[in-house]
TIGU-107045 format. One line per field, with one value per residue (C-alpha): chain; residue number from 1; residue in three letters; y, z, x. Coordinates in pm, whole numbers, always signed. Each point is the difference from the previous one (the first is absolute). Example, Ala and Ser with C-alpha at 12.3 -4.5 7.8 and 13.67 -1.06 7.14 Angstrom:
residues 2
cadena: (A A)
num: (1 2)
residuo: (Ala Ser)
v: (-450 +344)
w: (+780 -66)
u: (+1230 +137)
//
This chain:
residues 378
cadena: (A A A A A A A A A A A A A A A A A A A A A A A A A A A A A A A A A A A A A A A A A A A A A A A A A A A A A A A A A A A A A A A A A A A A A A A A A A A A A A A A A A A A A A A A A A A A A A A A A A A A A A A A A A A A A A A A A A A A A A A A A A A A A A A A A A A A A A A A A A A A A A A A A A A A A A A A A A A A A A A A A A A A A A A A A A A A A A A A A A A A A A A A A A A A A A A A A A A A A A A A A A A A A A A A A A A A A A A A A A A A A A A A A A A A A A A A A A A A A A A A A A A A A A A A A A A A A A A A A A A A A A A A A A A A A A A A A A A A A A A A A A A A A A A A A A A A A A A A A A A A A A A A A A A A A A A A A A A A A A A A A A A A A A A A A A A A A A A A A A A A A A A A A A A A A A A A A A A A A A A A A A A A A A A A A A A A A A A A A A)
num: (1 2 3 4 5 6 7 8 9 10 11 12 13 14 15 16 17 18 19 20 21 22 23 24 25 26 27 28 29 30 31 32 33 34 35 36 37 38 39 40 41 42 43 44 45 46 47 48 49 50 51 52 53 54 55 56 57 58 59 60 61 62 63 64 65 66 67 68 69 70 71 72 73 74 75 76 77 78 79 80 81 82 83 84 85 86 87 88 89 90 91 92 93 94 95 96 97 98 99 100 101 102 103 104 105 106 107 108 109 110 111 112 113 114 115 116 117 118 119 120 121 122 123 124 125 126 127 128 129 130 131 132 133 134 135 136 137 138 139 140 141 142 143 144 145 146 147 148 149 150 151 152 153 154 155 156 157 158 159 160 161 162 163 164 165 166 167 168 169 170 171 172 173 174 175 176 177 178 179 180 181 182 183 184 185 186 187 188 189 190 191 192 193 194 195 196 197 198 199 200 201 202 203 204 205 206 207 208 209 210 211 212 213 214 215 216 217 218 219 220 221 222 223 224 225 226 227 228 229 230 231 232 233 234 235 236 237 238 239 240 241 242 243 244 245 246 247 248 249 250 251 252 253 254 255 256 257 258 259 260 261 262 263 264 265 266 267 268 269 270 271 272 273 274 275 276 277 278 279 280 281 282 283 284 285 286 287 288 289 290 291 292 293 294 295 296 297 298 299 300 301 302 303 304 305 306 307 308 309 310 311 312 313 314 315 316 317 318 319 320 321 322 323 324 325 326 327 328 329 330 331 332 333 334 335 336 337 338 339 340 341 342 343 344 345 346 347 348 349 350 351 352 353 354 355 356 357 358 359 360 361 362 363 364 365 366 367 368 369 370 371 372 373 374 375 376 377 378)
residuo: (Unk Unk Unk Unk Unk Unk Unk Unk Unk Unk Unk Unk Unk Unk Unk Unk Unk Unk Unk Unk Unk Unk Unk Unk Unk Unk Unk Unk Unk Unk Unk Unk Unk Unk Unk Unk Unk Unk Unk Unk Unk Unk Unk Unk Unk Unk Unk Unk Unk Unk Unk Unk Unk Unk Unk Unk Unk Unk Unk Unk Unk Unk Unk Unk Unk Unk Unk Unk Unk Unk Unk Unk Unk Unk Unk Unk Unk Unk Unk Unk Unk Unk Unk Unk Unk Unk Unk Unk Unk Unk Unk Unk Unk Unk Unk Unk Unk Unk Unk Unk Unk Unk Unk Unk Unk Unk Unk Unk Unk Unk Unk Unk Unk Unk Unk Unk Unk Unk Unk Unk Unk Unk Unk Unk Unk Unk Unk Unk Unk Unk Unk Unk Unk Unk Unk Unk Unk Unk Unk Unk Unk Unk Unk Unk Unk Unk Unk Unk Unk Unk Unk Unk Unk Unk Unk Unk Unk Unk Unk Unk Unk Unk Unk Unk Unk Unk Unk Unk Unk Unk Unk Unk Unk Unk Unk Unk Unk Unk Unk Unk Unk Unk Unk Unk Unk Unk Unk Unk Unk Unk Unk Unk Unk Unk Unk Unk Unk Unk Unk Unk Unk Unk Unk Unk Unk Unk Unk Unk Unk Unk Unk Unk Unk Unk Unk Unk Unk Unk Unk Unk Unk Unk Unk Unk Unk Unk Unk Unk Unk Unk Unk Unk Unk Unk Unk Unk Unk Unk Unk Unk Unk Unk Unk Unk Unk Unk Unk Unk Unk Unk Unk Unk Unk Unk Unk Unk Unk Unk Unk Unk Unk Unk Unk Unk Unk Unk Unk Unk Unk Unk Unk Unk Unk Unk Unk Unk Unk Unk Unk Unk Unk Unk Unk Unk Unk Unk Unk Unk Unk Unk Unk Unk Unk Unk Unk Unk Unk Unk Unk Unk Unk Unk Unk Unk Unk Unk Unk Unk Unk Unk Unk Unk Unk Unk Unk Unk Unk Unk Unk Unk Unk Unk Unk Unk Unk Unk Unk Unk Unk Unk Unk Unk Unk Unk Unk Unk Unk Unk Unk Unk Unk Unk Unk Unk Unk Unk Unk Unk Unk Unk Unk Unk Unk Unk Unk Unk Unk Unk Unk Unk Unk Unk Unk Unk Unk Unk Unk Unk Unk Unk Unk Unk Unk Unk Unk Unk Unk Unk)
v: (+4164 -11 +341 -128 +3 +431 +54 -311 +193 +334 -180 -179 +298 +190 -258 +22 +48 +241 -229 -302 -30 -112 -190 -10 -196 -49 -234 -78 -381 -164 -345 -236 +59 +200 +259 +53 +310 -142 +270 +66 +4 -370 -119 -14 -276 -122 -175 +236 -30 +280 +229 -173 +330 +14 -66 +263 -4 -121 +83 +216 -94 +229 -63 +166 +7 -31 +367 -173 -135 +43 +178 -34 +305 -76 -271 -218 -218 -214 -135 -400 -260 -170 -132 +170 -232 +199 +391 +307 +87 +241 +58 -117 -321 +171 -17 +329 +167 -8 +259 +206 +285 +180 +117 -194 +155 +104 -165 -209 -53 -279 -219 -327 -42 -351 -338 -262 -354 -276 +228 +64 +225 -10 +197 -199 +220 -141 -389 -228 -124 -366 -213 -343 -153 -332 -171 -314 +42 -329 -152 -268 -92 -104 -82 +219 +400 +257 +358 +284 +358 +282 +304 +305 +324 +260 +186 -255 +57 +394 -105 -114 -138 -327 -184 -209 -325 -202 -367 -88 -322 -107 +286 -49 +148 +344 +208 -187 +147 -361 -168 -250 +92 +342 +172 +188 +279 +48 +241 +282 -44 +60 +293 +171 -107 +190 +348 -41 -34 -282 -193 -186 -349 -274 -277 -373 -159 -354 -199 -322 -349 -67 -348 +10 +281 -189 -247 +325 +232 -364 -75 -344 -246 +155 -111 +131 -270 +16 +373 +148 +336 -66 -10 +282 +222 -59 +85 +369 +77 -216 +65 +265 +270 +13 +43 +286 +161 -16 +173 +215 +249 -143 +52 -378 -37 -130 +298 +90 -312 -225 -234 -41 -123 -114 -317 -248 +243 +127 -309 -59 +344 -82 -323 +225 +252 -272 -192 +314 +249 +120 +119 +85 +292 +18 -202 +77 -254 +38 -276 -241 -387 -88 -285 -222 +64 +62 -136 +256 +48 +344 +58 +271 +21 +152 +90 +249 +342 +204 -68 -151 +196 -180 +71 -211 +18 -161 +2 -65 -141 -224 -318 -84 -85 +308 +243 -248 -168 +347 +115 -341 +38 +337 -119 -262 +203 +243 -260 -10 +275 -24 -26 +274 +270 -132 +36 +274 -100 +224 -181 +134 -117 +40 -122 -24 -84 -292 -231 +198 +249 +315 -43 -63 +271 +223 -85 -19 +400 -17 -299 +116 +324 -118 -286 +243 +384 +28 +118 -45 -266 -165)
w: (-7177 +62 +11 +96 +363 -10 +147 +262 +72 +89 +231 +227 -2 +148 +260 +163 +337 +81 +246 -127 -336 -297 -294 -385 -205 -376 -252 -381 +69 +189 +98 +277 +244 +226 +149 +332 +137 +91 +187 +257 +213 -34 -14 -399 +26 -319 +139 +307 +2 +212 -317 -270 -205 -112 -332 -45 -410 -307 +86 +282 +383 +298 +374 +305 +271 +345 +180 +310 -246 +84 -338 -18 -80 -359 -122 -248 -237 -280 -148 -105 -67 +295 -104 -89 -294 -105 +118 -177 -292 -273 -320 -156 +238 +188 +399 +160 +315 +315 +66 +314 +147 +334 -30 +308 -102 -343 -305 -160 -355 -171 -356 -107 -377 +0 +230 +16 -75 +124 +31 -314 -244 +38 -126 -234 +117 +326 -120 +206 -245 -106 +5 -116 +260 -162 -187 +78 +353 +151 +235 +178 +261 -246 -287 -223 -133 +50 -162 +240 +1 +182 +23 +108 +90 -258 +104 +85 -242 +105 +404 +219 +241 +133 -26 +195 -216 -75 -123 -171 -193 -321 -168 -299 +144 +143 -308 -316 -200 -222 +288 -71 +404 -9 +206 +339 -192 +254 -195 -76 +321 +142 -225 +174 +330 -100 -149 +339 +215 +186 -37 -242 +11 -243 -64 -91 -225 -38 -224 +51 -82 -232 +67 +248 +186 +249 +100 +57 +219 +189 +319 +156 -59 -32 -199 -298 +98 +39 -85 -91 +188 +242 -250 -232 +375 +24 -322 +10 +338 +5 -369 -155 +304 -6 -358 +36 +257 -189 -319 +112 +261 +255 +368 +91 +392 +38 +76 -367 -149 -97 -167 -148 -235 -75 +3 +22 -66 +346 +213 -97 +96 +326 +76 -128 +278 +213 -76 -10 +255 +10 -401 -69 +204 -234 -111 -295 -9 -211 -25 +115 -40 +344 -90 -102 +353 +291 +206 -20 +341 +20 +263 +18 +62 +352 -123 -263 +209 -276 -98 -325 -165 -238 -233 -69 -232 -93 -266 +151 -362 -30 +149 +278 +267 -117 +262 +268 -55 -58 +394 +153 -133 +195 +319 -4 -66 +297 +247 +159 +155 -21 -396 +64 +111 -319 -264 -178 -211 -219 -94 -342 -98 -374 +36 -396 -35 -246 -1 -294 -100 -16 +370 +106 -232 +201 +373 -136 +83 +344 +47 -27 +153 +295 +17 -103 +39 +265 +314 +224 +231 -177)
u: (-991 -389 -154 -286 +152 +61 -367 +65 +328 -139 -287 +299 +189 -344 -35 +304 +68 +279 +139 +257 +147 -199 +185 -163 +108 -68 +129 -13 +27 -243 -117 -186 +339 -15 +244 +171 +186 +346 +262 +267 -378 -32 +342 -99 -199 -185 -274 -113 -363 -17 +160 -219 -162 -367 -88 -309 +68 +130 +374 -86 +116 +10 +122 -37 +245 -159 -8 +235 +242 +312 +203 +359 +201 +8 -271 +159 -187 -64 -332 -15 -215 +88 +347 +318 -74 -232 +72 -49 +211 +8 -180 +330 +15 +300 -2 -124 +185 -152 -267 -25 -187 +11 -389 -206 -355 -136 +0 +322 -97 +180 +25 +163 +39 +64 +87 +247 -175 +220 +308 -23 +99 +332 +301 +257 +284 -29 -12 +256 +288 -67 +322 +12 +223 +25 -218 +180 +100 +140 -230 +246 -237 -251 +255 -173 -18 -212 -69 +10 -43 +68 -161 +166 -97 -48 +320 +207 +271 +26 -48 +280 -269 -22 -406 -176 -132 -275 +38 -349 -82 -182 +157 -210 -256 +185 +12 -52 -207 -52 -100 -303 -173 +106 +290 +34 +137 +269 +178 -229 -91 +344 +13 -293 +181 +316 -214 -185 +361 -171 +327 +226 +108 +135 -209 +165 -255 +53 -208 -204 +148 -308 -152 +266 -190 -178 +305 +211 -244 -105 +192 +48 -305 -330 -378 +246 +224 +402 +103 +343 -39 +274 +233 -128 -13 +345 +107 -208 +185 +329 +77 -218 -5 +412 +15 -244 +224 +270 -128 -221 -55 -213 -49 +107 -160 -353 -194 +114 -43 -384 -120 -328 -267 -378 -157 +233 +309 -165 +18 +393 +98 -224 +265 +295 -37 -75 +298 +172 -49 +312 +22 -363 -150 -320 -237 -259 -250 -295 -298 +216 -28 -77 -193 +290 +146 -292 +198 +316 +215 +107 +337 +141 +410 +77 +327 -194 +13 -241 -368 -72 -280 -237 -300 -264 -272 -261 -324 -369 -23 +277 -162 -224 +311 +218 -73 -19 +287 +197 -181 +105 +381 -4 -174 +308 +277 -163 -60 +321 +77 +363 -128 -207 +237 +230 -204 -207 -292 -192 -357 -101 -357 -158 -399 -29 +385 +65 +302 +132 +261 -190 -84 +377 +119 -226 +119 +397 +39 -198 +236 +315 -87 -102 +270 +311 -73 -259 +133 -301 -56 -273)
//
């Protein structure tokens, strides 16, 4: 800690007016981020600019509740960096408990240790078990074979539960640490998902086809000419999905079961859940490939009764068409409004974002939060 900030300390505290709460907050690790006040007040969101705290010194914050704020019984609370991403933890990197206080005037004095970067660190204990489901698995479709993974939750031998699951492509890229572009880190991240009770779910991680990559994730004839996505989408959810089922416990209807990717892995999962309604509930799309398919229909099956929820992201740094192409695919799928009322979409915007793994490996936890364990109609 700075001791440097004791004398700015006592000045606040002799400035105060007895009339609204007054929060302090000190830390030993500091940097150009700032920090927001996130509670059962707010609905604990991250990114309230009307609960961003005052930097007035070198790991020194303060904010001051309004004196006609209205204070629930118990004020509940948690300091970030504007991201559960990147919340308070302890000096030891382990998650810290909600704080609370019933006080609504005086002085609330406060101190963070240490913050999650990225999600991480995260707690090996809590790592997903890696299975090797094949590393030859029969592709008939395509008259080839395919390694594929699954990752399960930490427990999952101890549980009797049943999962929802998450079919994701270019498995290279998930968790290897060898990787030559770098990984999404999908299972340390899943282990801070599990410490944090956010939610547990497999994940089916089914690697690329190599110089093969672009026929597979290609539907139909496009600028990349004739692709073999048809036949690769019906092998994930005519072939792959059952066997899934079968072996594992998984939550088999739609609003348990998506699909998703980046780049190009992102614009076959787009065509899988539109091609399949009726087996994929969720769609993950990150910086998808748009530009091999502008012209995209999107229909929606009137015979599907539940929304299907997607996320899409997208990197102000990826290319100069990224973020337009990302906004126009939205205004589409919106401009029905039988399409409308169907489908949940969940815009996700980087500025700096690059077409790269660190970004995706970032958004994965929002992602399948928001697509599998958040209950609010957002």
């Amino acid at each position: 800690m700075n001791f440097d900030n004791t004398s700015n300390t006592l000045d606040l505290k002799g400035t105060i007016i007895k009339t609204g709460l007054h929060i302090i907050l000190t830390t030993d690790e500091d940097d150009l981020r700032p920090v927001y006040f996130s509670g059962n007040f707010n609905d604990w969101d991250t990114q309230d600019k009307e609960f961003v705290m005052e930097k007035i010194g070198s790991g020194l914050y303060h904010f001051k509740f309004t004196h006609d704020f209205d204070y629930p019984e118990t004020l509940l609370y948690k300091f970030t960096k504007g991201d559960w991403s990147e919340v308070e933890i302890d000096r030891n990197g382990n998650r810290t408990e909600n704080r609370s206080t019933k006080k609504h005037t005086g002085i609330q004095n406060e101190h963070v240790s240490r913050w999650r970067k990225n999600w991480l660190p995260f707690k090996p204990s809590y790592l997903p078990q890696v299975l090797l489901i094949s590393d030859e698995f029969e592709i008939t479709e395509l008259n080839r074979t395919r390694k594929i993974w699954a990752l399960l939750p930490h427990d999952y031998d101890t549980s009797h539960e049943s999962y929802p699951v998450m079919y994701l492509q270019d498995a290279q890229n998930l968790f290897n640490e060898n990787t030559e572009y770098g990984n999404w880190e999908i299972d340390k991240k899943l282990a801070v998902m599990s410490e944090y009770k956010i939610g547990k779910i497999i994940i089916i991680a089914i690697e690329h086809a190599e110089e093969d990559r672009l026929k597979e994730y290609n539907v139909g004839k496009t600028i990349l000419g004739k692709g073999q996505g048809k036949k690769y989408i019906r092998f994930v959810t005519k072939t792959l999905k059952p066997f899934v089922d079968t072996n594992f416990r998984t939550k088999t209807d739609r609003a348990n079961t998506g699909i998703g990717g980046s780049s190009m892995g992102a614009l076959i999962s787009i065509f899988s859940g539109l091609r399949y309604p009726k087996v994929f509930g969720k769609l993950m799309i990150f910086s998808p490939s748009l530009w091999v398919k502008p012209d995209m229909k999107i229909k929606v099956d009137e015979d599907v009764t539940e929304d299907t929820k997607i996320y899409l992201y997208a990197g102000g740094d990826e290319s100069d068409t990224m973020i337009e192409h990302v906004k126009k695919f939205k205004d589409r799928a919106i401009a029905n409004e039988f399409v409308k009322d169907k489908m949940k979409i969940n815009l996700s915007i980087n500025k700096e974002g690059k077409h790269n793994e660190t970004y995706w490996s970032d958004e994965f936890p929002k992602a399948i939060e928001w697509l599998f364990f958040n209950t609010k109609d957002n």
